[in-house]
Backbone as a ProteinNet text record, in pm:
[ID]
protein_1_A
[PRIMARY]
XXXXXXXXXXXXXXXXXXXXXXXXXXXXXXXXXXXXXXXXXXXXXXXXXXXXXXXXXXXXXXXXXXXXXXXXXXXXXXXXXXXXXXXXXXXXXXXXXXXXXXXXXXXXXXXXXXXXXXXXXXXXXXXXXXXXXXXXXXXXXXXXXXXXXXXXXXXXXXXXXXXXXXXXXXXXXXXXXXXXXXXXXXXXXXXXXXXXXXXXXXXXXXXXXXXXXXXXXXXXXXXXXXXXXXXXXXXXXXXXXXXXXXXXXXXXXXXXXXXXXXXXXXXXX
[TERTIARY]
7782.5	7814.1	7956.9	7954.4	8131.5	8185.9	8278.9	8340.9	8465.6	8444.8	8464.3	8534.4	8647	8755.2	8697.1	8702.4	8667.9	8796.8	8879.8	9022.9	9019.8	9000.4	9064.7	9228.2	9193.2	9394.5	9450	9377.7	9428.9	9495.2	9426.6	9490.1	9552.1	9646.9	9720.4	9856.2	9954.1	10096	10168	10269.9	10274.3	10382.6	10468	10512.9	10456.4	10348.4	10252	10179.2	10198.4	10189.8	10082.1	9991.5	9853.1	9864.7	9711.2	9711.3	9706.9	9798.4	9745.7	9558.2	9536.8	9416.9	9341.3	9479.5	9419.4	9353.3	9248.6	9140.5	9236.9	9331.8	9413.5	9495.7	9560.1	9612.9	9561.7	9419.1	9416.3	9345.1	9377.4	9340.2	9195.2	9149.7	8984	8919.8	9021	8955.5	8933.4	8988.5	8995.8	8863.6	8854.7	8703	8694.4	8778.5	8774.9	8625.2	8609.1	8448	8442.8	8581.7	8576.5	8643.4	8598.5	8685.4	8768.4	8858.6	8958.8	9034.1	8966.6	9044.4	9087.7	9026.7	9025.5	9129.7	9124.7	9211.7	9328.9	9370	9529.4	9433.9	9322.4	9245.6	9110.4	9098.1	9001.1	8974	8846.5	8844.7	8825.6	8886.1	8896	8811.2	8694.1	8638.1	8730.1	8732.6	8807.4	8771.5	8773.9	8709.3	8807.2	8759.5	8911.5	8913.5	8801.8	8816.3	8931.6	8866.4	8909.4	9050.2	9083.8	9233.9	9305.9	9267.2	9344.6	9361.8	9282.9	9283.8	9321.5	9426.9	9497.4	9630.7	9651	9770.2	9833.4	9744.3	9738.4	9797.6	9727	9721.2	9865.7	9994.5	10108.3	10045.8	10053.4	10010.1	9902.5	9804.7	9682.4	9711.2	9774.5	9842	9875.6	9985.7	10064.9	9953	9861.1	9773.4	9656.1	9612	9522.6	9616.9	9785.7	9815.3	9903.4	9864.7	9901.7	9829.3	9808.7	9858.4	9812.7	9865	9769.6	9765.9	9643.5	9478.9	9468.2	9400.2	9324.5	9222.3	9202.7	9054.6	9057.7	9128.7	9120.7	9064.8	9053.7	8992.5	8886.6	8769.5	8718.6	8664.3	8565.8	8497.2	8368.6	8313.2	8188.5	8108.3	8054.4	7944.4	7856.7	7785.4	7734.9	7705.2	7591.3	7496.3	7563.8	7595.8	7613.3	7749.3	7807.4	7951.2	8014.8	8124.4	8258	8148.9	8098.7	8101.4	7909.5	7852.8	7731.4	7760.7	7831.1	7841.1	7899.9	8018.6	8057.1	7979.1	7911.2	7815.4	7714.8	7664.8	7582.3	7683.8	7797.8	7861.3	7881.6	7915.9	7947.9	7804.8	7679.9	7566.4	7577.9	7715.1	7694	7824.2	7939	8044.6	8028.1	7900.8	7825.2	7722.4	7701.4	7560.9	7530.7	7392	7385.8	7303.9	7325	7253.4	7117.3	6999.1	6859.1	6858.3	7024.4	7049.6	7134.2	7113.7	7196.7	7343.9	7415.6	7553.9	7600.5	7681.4	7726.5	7861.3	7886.4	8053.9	8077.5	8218.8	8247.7	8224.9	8158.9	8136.9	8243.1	8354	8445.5	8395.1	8305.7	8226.5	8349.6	8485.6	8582.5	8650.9	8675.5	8709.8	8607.4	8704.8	8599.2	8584.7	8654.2	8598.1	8486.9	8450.5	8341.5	8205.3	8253.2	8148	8106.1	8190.3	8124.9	8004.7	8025.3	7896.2	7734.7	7774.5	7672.5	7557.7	7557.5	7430.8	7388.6	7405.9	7370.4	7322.5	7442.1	7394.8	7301.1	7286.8	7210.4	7037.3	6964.1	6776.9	6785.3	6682.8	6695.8	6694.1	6629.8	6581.1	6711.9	6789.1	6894.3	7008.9	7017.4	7073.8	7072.8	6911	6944.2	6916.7	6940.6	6955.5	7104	7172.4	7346.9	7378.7	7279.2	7341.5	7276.4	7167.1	7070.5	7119.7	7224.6	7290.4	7374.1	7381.3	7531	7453.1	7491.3	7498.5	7559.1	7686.9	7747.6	7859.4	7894.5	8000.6	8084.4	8185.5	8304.2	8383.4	8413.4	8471.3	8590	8676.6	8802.8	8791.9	8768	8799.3	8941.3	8934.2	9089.5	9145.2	9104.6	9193.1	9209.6	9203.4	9271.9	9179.4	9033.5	8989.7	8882.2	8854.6	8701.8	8519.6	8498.1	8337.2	8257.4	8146.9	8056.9	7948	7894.8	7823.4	7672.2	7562.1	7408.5	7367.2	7291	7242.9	7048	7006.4	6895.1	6804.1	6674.3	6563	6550.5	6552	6514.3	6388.9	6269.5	6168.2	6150.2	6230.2	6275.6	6254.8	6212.8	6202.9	6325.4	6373.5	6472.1	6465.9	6580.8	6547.7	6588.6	6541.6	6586.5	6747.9	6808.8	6942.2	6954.5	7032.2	7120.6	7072.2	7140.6	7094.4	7085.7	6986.5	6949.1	6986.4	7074	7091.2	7021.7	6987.9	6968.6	7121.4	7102.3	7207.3	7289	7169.7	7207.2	7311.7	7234.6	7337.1	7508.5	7452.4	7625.9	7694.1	7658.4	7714.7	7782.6	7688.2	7760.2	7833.5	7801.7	7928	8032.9	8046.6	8158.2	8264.2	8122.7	8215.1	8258.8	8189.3	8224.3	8384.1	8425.4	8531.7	8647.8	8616.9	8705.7	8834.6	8826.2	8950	8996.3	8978.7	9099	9163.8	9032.9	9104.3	9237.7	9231	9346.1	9444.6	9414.5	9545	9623.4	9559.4	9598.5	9679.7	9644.4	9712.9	9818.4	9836	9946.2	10056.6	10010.9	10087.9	10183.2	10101.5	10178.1	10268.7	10254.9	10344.4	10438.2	10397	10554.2	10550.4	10571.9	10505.4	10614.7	10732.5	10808	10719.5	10781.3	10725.8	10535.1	10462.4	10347.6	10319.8	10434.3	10424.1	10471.6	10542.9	10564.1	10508.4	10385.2	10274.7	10161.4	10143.4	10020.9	9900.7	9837.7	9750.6	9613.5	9578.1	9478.7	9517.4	9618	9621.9	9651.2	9693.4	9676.7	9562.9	9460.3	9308.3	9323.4	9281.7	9254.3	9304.5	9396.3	9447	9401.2	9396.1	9357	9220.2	9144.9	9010.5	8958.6	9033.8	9047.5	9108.7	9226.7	9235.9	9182.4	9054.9	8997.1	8878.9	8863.8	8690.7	8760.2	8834.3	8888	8889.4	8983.2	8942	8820.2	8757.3	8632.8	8504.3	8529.6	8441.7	8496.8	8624.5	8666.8	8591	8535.7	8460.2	8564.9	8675.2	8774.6	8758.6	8793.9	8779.1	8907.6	9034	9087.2	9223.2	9209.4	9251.5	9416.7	9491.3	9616.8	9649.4	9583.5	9598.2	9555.9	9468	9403.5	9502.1	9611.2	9726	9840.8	9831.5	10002.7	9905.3	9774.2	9777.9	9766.2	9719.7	9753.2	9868.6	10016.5	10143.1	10137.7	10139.8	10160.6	10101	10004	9984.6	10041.2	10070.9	10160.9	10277.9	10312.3	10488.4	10529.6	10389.4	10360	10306.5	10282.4	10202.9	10067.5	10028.6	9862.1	9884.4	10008.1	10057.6	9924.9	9971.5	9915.5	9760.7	9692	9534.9	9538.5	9600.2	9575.9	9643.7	9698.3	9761.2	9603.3	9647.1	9593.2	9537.6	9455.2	9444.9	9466.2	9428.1	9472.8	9333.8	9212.8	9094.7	9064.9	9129.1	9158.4	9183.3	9358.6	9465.5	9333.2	9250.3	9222.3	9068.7	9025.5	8942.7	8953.3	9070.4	9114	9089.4	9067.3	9014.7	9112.1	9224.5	9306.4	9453.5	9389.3	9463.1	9622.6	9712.9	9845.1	9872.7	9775.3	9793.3	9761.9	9684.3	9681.7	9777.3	9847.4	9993.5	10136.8	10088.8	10230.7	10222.5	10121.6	10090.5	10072.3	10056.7	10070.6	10180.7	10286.1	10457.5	10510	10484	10522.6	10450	10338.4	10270.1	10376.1	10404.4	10457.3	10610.5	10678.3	10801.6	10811.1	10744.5	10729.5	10697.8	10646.2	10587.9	10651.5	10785	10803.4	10921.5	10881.7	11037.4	10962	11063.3	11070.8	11036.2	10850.8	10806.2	10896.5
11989.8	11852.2	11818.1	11737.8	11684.9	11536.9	11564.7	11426.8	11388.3	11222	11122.6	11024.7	11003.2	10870.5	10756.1	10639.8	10521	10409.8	10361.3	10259	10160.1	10081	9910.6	9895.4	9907.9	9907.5	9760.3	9659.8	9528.3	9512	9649.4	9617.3	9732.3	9806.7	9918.7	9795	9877.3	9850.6	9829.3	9783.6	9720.5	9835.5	9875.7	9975.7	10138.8	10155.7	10292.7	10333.4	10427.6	10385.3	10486	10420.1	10417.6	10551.7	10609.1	10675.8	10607.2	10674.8	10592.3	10552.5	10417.6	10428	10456.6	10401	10428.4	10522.2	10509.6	10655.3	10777.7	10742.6	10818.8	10899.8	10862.4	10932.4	10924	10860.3	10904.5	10986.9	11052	11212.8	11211.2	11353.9	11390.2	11345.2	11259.6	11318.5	11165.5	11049.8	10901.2	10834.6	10779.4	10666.6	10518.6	10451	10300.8	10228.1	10171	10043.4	9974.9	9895.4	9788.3	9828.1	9697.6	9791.1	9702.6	9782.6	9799.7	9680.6	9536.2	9406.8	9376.6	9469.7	9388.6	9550.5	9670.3	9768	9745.9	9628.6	9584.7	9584.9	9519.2	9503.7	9532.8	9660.4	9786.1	9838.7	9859	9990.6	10138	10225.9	10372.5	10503.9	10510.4	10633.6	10754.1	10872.2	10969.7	11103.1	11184.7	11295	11426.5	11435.1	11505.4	11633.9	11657.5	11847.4	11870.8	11775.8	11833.5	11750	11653	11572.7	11717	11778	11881.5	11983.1	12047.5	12123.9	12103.6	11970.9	11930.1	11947	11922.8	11899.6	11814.8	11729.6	11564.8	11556	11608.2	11606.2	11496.6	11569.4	11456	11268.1	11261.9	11137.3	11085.1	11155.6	11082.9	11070.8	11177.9	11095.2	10988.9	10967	10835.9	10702.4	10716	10630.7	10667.6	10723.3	10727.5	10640.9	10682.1	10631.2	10487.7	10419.6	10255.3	10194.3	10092.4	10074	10134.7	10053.3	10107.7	9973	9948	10059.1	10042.5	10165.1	10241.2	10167.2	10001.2	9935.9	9934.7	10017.9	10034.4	10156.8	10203	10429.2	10445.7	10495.5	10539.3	10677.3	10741.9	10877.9	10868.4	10942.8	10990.6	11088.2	11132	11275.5	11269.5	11341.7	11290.9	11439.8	11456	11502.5	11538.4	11350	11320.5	11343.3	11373.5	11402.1	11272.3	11279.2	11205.5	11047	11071.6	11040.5	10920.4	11014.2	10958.4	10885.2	10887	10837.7	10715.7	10707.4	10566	10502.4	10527.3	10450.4	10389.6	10467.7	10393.3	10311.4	10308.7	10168.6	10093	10093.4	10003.9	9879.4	9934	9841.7	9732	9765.8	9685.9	9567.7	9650.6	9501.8	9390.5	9337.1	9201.9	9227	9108.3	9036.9	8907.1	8865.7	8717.5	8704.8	8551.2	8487.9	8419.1	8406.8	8328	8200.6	8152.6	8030.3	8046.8	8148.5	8186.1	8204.9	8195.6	8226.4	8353.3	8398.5	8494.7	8558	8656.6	8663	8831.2	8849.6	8976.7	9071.2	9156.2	9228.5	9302.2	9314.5	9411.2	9493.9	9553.2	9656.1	9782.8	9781.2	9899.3	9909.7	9748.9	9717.2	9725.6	9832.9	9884.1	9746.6	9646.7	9525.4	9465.7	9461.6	9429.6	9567.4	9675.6	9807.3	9777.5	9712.6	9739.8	9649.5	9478.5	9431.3	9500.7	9546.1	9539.8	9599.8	9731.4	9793.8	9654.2	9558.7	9446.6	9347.9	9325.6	9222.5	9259.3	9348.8	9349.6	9417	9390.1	9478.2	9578.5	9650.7	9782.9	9863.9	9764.2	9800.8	9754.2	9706.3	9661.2	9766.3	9792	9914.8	10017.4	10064.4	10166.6	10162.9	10104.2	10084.5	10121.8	10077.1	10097.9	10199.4	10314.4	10435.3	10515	10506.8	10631.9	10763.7	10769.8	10918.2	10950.4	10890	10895.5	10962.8	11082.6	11176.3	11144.6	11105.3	11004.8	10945.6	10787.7	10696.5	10683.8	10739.1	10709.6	10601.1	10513	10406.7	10427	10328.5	10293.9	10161.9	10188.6	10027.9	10018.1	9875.9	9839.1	9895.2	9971.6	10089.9	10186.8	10199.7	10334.8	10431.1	10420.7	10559.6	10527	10668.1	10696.5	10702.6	10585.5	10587.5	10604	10666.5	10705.1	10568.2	10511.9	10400.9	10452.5	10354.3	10401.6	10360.7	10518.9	10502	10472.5	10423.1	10384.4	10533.3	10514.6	10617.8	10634.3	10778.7	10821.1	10729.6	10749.6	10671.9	10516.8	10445.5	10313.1	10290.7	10190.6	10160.5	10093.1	10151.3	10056.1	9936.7	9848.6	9717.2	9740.2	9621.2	9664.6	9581.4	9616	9614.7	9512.4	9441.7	9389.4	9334.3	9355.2	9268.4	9173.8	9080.7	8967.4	8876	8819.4	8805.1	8644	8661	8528.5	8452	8297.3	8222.4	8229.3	8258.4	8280.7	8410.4	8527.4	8623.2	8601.2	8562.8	8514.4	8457.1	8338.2	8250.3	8341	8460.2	8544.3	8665.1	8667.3	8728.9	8670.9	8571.8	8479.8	8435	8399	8380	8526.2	8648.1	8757.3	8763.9	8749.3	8749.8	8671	8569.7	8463.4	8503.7	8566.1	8536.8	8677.8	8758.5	8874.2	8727.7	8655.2	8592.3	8464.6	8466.1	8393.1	8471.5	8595	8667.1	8712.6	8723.5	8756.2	8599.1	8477.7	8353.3	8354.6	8380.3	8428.6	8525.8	8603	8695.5	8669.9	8569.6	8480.1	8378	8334.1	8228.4	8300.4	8391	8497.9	8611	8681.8	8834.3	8930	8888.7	8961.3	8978	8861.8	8855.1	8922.3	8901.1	8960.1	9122	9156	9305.8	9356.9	9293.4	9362.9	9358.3	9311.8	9271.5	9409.5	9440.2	9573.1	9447	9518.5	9470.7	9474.2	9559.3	9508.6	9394.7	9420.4	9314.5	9200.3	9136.1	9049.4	9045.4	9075.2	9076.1	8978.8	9046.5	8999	8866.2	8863.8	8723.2	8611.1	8649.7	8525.3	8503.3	8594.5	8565.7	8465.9	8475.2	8448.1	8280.5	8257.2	8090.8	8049.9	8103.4	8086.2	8015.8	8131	8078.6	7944.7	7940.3	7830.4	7696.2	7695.1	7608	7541.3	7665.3	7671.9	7567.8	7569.1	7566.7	7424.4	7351.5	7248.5	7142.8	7250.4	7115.2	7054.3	7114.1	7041.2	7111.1	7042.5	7097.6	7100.2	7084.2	7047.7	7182.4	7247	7352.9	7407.3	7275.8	7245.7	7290.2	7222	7217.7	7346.2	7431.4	7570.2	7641.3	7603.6	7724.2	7684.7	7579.4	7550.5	7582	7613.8	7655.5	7803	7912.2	7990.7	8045.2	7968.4	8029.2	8020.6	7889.8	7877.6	7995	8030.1	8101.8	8235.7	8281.4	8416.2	8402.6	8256.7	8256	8270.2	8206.3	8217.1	8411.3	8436.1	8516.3	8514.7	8387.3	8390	8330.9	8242.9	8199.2	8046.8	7964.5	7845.1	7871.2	7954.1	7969.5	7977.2	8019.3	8009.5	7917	7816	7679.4	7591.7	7529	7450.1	7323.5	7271	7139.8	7143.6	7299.3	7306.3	7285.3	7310.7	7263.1	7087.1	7083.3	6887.5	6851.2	6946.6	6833.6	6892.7	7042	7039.4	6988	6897.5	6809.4	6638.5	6639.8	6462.4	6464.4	6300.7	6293.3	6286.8	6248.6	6175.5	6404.6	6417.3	6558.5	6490.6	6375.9	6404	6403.4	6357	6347.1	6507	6547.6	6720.3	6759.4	6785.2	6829.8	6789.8	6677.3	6622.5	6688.9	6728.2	6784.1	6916.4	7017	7164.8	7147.8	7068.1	7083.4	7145	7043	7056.1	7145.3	7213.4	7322.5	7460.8	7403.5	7554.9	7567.3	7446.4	7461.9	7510.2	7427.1	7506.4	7622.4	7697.7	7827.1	7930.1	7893.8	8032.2	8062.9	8131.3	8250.6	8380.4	8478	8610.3	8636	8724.6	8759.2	8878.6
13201.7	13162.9	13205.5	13290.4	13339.2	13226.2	13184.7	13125.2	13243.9	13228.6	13261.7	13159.7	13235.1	13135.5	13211.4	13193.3	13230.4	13190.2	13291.6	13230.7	13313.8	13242.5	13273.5	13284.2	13443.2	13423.2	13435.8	13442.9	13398.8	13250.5	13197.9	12981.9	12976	13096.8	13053.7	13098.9	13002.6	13088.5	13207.1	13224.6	13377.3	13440.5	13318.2	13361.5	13336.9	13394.5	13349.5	13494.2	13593.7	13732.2	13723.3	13809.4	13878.5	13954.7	13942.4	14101.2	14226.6	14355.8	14466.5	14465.6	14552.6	14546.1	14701.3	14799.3	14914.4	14984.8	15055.4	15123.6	15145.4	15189.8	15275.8	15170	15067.2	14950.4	14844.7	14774.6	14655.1	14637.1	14509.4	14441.8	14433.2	14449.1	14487.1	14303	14234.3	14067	14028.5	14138.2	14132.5	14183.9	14133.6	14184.4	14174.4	14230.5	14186.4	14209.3	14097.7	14115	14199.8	14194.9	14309.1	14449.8	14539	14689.2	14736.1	14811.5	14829.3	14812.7	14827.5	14834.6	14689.8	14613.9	14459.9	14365	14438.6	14396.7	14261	14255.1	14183.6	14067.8	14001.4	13881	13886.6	13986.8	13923.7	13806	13705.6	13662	13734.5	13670.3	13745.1	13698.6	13745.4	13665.7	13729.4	13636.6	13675	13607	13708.1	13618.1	13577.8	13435.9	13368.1	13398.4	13388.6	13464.7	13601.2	13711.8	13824.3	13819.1	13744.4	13691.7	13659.5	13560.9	13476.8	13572.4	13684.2	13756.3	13838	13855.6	13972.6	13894.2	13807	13734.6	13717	13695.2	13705.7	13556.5	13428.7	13298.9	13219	13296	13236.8	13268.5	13424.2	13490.4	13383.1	13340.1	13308.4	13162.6	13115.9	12945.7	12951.2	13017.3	13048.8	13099.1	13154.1	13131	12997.2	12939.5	12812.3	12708.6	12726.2	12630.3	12558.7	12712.8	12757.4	12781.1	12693	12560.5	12432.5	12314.3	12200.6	12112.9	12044.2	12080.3	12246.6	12232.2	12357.5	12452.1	12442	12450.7	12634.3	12681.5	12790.1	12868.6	12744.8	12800.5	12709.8	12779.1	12661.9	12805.7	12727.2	12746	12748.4	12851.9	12956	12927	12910.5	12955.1	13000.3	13152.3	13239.9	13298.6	13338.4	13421.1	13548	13618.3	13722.9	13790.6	13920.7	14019.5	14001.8	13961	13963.4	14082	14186	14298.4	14217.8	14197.3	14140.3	14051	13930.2	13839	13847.7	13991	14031	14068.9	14118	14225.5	14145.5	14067.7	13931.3	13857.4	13855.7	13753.8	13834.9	13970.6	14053.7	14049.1	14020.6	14029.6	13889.3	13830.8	13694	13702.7	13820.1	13795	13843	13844	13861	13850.5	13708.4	13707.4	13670.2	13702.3	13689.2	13585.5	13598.4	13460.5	13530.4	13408	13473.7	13517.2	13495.3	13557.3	13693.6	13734.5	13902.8	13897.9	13745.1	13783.8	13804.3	13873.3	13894.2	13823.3	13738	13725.8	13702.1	13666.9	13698.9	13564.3	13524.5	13442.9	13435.8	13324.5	13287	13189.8	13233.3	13106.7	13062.8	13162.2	13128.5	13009.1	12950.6	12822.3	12712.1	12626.1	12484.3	12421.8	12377.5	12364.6	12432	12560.2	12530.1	12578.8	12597.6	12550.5	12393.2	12324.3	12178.8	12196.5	12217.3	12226.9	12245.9	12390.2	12473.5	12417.4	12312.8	12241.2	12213.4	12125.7	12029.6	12153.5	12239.5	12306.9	12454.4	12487.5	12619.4	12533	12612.5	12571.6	12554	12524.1	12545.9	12658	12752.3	12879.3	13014.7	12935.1	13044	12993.1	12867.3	12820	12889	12867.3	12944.4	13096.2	13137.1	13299.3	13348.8	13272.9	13252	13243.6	13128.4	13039.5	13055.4	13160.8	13190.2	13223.1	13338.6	13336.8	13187.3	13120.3	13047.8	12883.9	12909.4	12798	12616.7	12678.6	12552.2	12601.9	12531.5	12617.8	12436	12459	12323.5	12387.7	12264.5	12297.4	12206.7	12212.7	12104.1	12075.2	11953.2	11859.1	11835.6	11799.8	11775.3	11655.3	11559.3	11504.5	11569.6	11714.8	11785.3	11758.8	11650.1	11639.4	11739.5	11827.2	11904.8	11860.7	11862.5	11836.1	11932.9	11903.1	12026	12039.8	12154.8	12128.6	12132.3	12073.6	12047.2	12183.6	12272.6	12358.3	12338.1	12421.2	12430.4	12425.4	12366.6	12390.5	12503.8	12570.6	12747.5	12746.2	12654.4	12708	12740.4	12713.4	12764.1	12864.5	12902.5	13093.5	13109	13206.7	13263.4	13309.4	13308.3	13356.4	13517	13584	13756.5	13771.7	13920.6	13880.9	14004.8	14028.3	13923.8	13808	13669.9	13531.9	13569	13501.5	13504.4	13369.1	13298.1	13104.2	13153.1	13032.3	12945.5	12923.6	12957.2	12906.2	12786.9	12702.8	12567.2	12547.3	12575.2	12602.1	12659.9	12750.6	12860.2	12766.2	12659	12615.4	12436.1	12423.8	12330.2	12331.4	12455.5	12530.7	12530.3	12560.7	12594	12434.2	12318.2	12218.1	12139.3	12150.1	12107	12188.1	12272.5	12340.3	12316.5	12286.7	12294.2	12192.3	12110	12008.4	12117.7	12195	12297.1	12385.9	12456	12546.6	12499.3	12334.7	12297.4	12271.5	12231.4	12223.5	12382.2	12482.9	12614.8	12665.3	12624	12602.7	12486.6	12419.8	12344.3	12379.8	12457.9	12499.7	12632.7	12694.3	12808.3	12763.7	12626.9	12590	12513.8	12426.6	12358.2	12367.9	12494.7	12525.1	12433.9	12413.4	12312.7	12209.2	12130.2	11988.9	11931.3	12035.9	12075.4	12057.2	12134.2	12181.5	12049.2	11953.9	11796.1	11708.8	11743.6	11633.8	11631	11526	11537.1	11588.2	11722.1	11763.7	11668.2	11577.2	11506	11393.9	11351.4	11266.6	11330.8	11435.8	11543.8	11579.1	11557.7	11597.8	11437.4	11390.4	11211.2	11206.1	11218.5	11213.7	11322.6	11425.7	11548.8	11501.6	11460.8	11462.3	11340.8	11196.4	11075.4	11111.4	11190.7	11275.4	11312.4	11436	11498	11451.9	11375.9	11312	11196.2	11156.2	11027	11106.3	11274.2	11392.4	11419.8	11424.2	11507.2	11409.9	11224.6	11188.8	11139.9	11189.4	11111.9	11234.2	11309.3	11404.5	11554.8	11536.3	11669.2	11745.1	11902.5	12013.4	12110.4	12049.9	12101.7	12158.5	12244.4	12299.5	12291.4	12271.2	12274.9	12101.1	12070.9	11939.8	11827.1	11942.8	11853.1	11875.1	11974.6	12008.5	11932.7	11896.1	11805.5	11662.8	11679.5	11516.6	11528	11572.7	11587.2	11603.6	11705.7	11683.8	11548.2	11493.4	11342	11212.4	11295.8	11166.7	11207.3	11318.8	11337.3	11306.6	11295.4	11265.7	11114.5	11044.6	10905	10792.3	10921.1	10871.8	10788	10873.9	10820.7	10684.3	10655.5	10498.1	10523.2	10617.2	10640.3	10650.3	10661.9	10657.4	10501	10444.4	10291.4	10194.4	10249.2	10192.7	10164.1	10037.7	9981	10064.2	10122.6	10180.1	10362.8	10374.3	10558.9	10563.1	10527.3	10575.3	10604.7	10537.5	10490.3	10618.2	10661.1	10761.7	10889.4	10861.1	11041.6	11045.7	10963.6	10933.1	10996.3	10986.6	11008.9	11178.3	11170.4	11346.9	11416.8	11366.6	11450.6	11511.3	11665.1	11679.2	11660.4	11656.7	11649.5	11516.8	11413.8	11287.4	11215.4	11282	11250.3	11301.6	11398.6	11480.2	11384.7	11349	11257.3	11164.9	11023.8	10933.5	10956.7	11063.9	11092.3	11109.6	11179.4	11196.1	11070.3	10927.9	10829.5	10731.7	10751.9	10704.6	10723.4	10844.8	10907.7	10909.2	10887.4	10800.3	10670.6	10619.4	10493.6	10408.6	10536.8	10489.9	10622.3	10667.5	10755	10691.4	10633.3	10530.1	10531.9	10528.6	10489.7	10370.7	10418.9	10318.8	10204.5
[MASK]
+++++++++++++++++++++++++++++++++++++++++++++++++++++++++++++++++++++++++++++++++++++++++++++++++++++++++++++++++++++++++++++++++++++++++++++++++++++++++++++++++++++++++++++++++++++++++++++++++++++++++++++++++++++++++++++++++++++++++++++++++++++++++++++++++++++++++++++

């Protein structure tokens, strides 16, 4: 049985350096998914045996352990050669929808590995996970869960996946509160980077859905309430009458009234 790391190096650190990837210099233990034009925001299967037996082991800490949580590494066990085992994920970083769209599957992020038991068939499951012995993931408490693989007797689905709209579209909202924090992080990457990322989960998602369920759509406005409630510490989700102000139709009359929500409530807890 060979194990296999799997990293999304788009969600490692910027200062945490890569193996070369080019033909010509990279290491016999590297396997990028994508080719060569797209190399900069590859995932990297890599296999830890012949890593360790290179003496790779410092290098590859330094990536397992950028960032934290880990939702960029998780773990393999496999049947199949460093070489097989790519080649079978490579059939997964695109698939389409029954409405012909096409987009890029980042299955490298344990965010969305957690979905996929729930959200893909059983039969598209295991089409994905057929070599794969066991796939450990990292949740956003940093600890390693193993994910539920499909019964061998399952038929596979044929490849490329084919999802349902519906699917795509819960994919998409299972996601959405990372893709506001990765927008957050572009607007205060300091202040960001000092936040325990799970409890920054907890909280965006807890705005989000309070946003989400007051009925507005208004994009500008989900982000000055979210700074707000990180600047608050999540004080203004629990003020008296915020369902009220993110109720009213009028978005500058909610903006004026989050101004003063969020004066009022940014002191040192």
């Amino acid at each position: 049985m060979n194990t296999f790391l799997l990293i999304d190096i788009t969600l490692i650190g910027k200062d945490c350096p890569i193996p070369p990837l080019a033909n010509d210099s990279r290491p016999s233990w590297v396997f990028p998914l994508y080719d060569e034009k797209s190399y900069k925001v590859t995932p990297l299967l890599i296999a830890l045996q012949d890593a360790i037996a290179s003496e790779s082991i410092s290098h590859l800490m330094q990536i397992w352990n950028s960032p934290r949580p880990q939702l960029h590494a998780s773990i393999i066990h496999s049947d199949f050669s460093l070489a097989q085992l790519g080649i079978h994920l490579q059939q997964f970083t695109y698939i389409v929808t029954n409405g012909g769209k096409m987009f890029t599957f980042r299955f490298a992020d344990c965010a969305v590995l957690s979905c996929l038991p729930d959200l893909l068939t059983s039969e598209q499951w295991q089409a994905m996970t057929k070599p794969v012995a066991r796939w450990a993931i990292h949740g956003r408490d940093g600890k390693l869960r193993d994910l539920p693989l499909t019964d061998s007797a399952v038929e596979a689905s044929e490849i490329p996946l084919v999802i349902e709209e519906e699917q795509y579209n819960s994919l998409k909202d299972a996601l959405f509160p990372d893709r506001l924090i990765y927008q957050l992080r572009r607007i205060r990457p300091a202040q960001m980077e000092h936040h325990d990322q799970n409890e920054l989960y907890v909280l965006v998602m807890e705005a989000y859905s309070m946003w989400r369920d007051s009925g507005q759509t208004d994009q500008l406005l989900l982000m000055d309430f979210l700074l707000g409630a990180i600047d608050t510490e999540g004080r203004i989700l629990r003020m008296i009458g915020m369902n009220q102000i993110l109720a009213t139709s009028s978005v500058e009359a909610i903006r004026m009234q989050l101004k003063n929500a969020i004066s009022r409530n940014s002191f040192a807890a």
